[in-house]
VOTISE-915248 format. One record per residue (C-alpha): residue in three letters; x, y, z. Coordinates in steps of 0.5 Angstrom, whole numbers, padded with zeros to 4 digits, always signed. Each point is the difference from the previous one (the first is absolute). Layout:
ALAXYZ;...
END
This chain:
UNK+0196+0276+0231;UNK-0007-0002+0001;UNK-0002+0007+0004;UNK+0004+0003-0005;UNK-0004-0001-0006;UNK-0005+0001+0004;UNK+0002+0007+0002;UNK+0002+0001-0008;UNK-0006-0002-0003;UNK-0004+0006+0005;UNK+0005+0004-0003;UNK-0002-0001-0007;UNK-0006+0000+0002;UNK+0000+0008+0002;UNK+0004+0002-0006;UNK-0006-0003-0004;UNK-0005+0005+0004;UNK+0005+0005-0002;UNK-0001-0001-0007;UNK-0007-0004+0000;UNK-0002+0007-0004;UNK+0004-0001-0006;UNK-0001-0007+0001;UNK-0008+0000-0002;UNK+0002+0005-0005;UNK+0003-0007-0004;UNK-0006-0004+0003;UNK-0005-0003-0006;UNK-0008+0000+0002;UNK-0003-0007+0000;UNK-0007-0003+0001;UNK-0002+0001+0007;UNK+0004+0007+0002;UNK-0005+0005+0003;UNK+0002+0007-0004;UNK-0002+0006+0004;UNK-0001+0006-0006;UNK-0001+0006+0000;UNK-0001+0005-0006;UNK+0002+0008+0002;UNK-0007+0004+0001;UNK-0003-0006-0002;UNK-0003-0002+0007;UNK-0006-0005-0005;UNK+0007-0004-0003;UNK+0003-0001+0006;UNK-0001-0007+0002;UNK+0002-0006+0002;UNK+0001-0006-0004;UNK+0001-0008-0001;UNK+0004-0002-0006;UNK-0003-0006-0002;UNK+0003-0007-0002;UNK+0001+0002-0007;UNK+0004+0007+0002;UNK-0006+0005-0002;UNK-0003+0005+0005;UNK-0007+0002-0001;UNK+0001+0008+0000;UNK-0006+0006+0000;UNK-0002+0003-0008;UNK+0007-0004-0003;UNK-0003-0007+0002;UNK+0005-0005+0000;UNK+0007+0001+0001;UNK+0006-0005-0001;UNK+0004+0002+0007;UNK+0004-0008+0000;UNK+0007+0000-0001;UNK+0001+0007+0001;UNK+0003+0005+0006;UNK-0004+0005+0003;UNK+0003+0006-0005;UNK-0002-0005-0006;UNK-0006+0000+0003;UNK-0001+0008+0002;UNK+0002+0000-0007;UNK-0005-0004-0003;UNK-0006+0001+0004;UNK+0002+0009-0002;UNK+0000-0003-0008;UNK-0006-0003+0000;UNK-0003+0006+0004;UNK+0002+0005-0005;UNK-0001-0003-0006;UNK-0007-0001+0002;UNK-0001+0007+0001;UNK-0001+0000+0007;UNK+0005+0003+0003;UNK+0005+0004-0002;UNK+0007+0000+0002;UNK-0002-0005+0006;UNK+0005-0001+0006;UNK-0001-0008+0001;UNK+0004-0003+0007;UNK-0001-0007+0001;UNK+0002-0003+0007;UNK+0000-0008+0001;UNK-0004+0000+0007;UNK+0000-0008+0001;UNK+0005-0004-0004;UNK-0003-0007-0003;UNK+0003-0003-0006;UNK+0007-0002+0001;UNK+0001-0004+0007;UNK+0005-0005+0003;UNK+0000-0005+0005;UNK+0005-0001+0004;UNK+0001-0007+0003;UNK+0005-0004+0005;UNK+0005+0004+0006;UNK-0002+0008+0000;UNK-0003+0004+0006;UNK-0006+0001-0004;UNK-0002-0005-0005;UNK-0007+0001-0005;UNK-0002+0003-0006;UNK+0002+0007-0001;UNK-0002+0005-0006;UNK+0006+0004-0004;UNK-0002+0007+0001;UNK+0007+0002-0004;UNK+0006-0001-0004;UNK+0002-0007+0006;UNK+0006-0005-0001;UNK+0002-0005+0004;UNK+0003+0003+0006;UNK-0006+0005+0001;UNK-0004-0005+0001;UNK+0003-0003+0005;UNK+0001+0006+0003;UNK-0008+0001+0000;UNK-0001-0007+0003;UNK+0005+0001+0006;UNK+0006-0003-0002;UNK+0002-0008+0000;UNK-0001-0003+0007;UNK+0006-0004+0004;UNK+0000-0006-0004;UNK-0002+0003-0007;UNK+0005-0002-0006;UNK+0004+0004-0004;UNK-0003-0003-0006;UNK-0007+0003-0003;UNK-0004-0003-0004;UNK-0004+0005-0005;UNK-0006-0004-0004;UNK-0003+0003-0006;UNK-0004-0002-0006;UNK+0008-0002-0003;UNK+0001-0005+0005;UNK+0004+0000+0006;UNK+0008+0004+0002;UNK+0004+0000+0005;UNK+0003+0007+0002;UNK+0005+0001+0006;UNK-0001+0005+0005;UNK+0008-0001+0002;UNK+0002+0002-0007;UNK-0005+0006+0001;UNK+0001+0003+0006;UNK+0007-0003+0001;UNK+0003+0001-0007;UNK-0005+0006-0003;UNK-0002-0005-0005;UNK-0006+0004-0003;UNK+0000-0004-0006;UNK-0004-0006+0006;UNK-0004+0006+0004;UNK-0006-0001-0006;UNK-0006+0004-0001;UNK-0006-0002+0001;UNK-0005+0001-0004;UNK-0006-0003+0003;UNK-0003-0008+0000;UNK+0006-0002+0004;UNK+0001-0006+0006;UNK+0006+0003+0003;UNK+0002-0007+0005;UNK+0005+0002+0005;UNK+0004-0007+0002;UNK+0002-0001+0007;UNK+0004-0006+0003;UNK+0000-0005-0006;UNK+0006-0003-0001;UNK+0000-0006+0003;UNK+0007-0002+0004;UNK-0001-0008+0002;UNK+0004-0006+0002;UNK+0007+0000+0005;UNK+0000+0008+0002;UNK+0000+0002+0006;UNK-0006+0005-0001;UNK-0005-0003-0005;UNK-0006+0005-0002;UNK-0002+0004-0005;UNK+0003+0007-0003;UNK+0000+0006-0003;UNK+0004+0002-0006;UNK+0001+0007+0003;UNK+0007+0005+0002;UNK+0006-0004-0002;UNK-0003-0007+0001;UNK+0000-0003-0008;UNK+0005-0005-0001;UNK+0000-0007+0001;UNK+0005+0002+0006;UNK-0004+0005+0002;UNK-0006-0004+0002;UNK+0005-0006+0004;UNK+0002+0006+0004;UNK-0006+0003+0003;UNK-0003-0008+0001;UNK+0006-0001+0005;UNK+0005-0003-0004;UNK+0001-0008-0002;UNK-0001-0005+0006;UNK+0007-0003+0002;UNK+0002-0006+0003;UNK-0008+0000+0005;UNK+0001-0006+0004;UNK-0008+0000+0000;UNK-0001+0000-0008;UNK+0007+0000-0004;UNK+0003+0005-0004;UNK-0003+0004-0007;UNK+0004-0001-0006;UNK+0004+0005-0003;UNK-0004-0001-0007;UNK-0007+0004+0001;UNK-0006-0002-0005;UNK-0003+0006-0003;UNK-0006+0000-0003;UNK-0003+0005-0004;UNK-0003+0003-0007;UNK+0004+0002-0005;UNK-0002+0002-0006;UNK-0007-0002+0000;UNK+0003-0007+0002;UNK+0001-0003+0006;UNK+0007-0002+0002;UNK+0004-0004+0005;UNK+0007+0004+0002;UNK+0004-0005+0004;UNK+0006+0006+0003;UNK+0006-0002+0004;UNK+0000+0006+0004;UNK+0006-0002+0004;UNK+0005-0002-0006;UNK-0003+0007-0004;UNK+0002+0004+0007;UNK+0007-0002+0000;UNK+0000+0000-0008;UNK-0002+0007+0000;UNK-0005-0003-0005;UNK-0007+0003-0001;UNK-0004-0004+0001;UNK-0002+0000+0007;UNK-0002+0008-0002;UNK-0005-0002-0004;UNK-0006+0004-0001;UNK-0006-0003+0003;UNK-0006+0002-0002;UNK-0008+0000+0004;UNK-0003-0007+0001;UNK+0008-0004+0000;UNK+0001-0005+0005;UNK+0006-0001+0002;UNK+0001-0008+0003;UNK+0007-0002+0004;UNK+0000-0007+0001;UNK+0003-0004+0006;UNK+0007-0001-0002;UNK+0003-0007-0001;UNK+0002-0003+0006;UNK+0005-0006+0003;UNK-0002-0004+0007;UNK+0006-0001+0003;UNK+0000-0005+0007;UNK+0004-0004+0005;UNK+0006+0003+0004;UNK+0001+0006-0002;UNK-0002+0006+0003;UNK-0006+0003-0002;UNK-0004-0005-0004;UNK-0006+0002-0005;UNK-0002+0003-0006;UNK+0004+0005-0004;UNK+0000+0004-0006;UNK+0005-0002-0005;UNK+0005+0004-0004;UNK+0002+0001-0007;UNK+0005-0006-0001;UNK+0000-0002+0007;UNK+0005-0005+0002;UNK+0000-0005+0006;UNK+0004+0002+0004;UNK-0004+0006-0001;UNK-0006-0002+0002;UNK+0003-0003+0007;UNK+0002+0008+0001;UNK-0007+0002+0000;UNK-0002-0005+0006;UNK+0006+0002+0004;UNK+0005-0006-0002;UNK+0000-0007+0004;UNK-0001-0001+0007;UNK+0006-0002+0005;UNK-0003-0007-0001;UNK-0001+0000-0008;UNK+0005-0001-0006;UNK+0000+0003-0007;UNK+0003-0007-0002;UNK-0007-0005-0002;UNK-0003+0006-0002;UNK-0008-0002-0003;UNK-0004+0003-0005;UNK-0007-0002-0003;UNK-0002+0003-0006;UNK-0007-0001-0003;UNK+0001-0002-0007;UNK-0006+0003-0006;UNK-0003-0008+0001;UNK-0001+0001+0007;UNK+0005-0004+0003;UNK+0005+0002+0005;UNK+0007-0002-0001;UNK+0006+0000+0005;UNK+0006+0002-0002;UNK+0007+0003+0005;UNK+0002+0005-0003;UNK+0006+0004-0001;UNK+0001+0007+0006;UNK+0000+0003-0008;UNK-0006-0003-0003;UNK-0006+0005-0002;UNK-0006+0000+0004;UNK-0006-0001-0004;UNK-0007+0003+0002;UNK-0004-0004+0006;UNK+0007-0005+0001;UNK-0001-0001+0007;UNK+0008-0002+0004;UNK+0001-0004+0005;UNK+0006+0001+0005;UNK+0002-0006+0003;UNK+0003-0001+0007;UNK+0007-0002+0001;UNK+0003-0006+0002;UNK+0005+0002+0004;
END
């Protein structure tokens, strides 16, 4: 997806070439522009001219002529006005070529080929700027962050490239910081492959990101199991939030909820599952994770049922209660486990 954005953006970028002469034809004259004028038969008025911070130009027999705001046929016109009414040409021709292009600029920051500081030399939106700038690199984000005078916008180069959403590809009109995120949105805790991402292609949901990051850990000998239940923090609405979604519940529901949106800068925590210890004689003693509404009976399953030499009569089972004492009870084989019960298999007496 990566490399065909990127060979989109050089498409873009040929097709703005292609129009750059009506293109300039838009472009509005600032201070710090190079005017290149030439007046027909009027070798003594052809000249080049830097158009001041106030927008003016300093221009022979008219003295100063305000330039600022206006496009080269504005200012063809201008400058002819100003020469025919003072009587000192008639009927001028007047050209105006832009030679160096200085007022309106725009840095360009974050995963592109070519980041840095780049004049706009025509009417330019967001996708030919990028496509000037070489394109997003392999861990460059969807997501573009557009800073001006008003603050900061989010726009979406999936919604643009993806969906033809031309409402997102902005012009830019100079002054702009244009940040291209790369991988951060962070997925942390019990997945198999904890890192940074990018929101890019078809990565955008809550499940989405779990995918790419290897899944939830299950059942890890070494460091136990993560928890269906996944922590997502984020902003939203201008205020930090705190979503707890139980990804596994909302997958066999067909709920939304694991296919929320997840936006630049979310971290995305799964915690260690809650877990029962179970030893003694049964077959596979250890830790393991525990189910929704798991019973007894249950749990010796998970670790493979009694030895030859164990019995399910005589069962034990410590729980930790909220005041850190441990009590012994013999449960039933249909009794719920609770997180961290730990259960002991006796050995049979006969």
């Amino acid at each position: 997806m990566r490399q065909l954005m990127i060979c989109v953006m050089a498409l873009l970028m040929s097709v703005s070439f292609q129009s750059a002469t009506a293109a300039e034809y838009a472009y509005k004259i600032g201070s710090g522009d190079l005017l290149k004028i030439v007046v027909h038969n009027n070798p003594d008025l052809s000249l080049d001219a830097r158009v001041q911070e106030n927008g003016d130009i300093s221009y022979p027999l008219v003295g100063k002529v305000p330039v600022g705001g206006l496009t080269t046929s504005g200012a063809e016109k201008k400058i002819a006005d100003m020469l025919e009414s003072g009587g000192f040409v008639k009927r001028p021709q007047v050209n105006v070529l832009i030679s160096q292009y200085q007022s309106k600029t725009v840095t360009v920051i974050g995963a592109v080929a070519r980041p840095g500081r780049y004049s706009l030399e025509r009417s330019t939106n967001l996708t030919d700027l990028l496509a000037l700038v070489g394109g997003t690199t392999q861990s460059g984000s969807d997501i573009v962050t557009v800073i001006d005078k008003s603050g900061n916008k989010n726009y979406d180069l999936g919604a643009i490239l993806g969906k033809g959403d031309n409402a997102q590809n902005v012009q830019l009109v100079g002054g702009e910081i244009v940040n291209i995120h790369s991988n951060d949105v962070s997925v942390l805790g019990f997945v198999n492959r904890p890192g940074k991402y990018a929101i890019s292609g078809g990565v955008r949901t809550l499940a989405d990101f779990l995918s790419v990051a290897g899944g939830i850990v299950h059942n890890d000998s070494n460091t136990g199991s993560g928890s269906d239940v996944v922590v997502l923090n984020t902003v939203r609405d201008g205020a930090p939030a705190h979503i707890e979604v139980d990804v596994a519940k909302a997958l066999r529901s067909g709920s939304d909820e694991a296919n929320i949106m997840i936006s630049s800068g979310d971290v995305i925590y799964v915690p260690q599952a809650s877990a029962i210890y179970i030893y003694g004689e049964v077959r596979n003693p250890g830790s393991f994770r525990m189910q929704p509404n798991m019973t007894v009976m249950q749990a010796l399953a998970q670790g493979g049922g009694p030895t030859n030499r164990g019995t399910q009569r005589g069962i034990k089972l410590y729980r930790r209660n909220s005041d850190g004492s441990v009590v012994e009870t013999s449960p039933k084989l249909t009794d719920n486990v609770q997180p961290s019960d730990v259960i002991y298999v006796n050995e049979s007496l006969f």
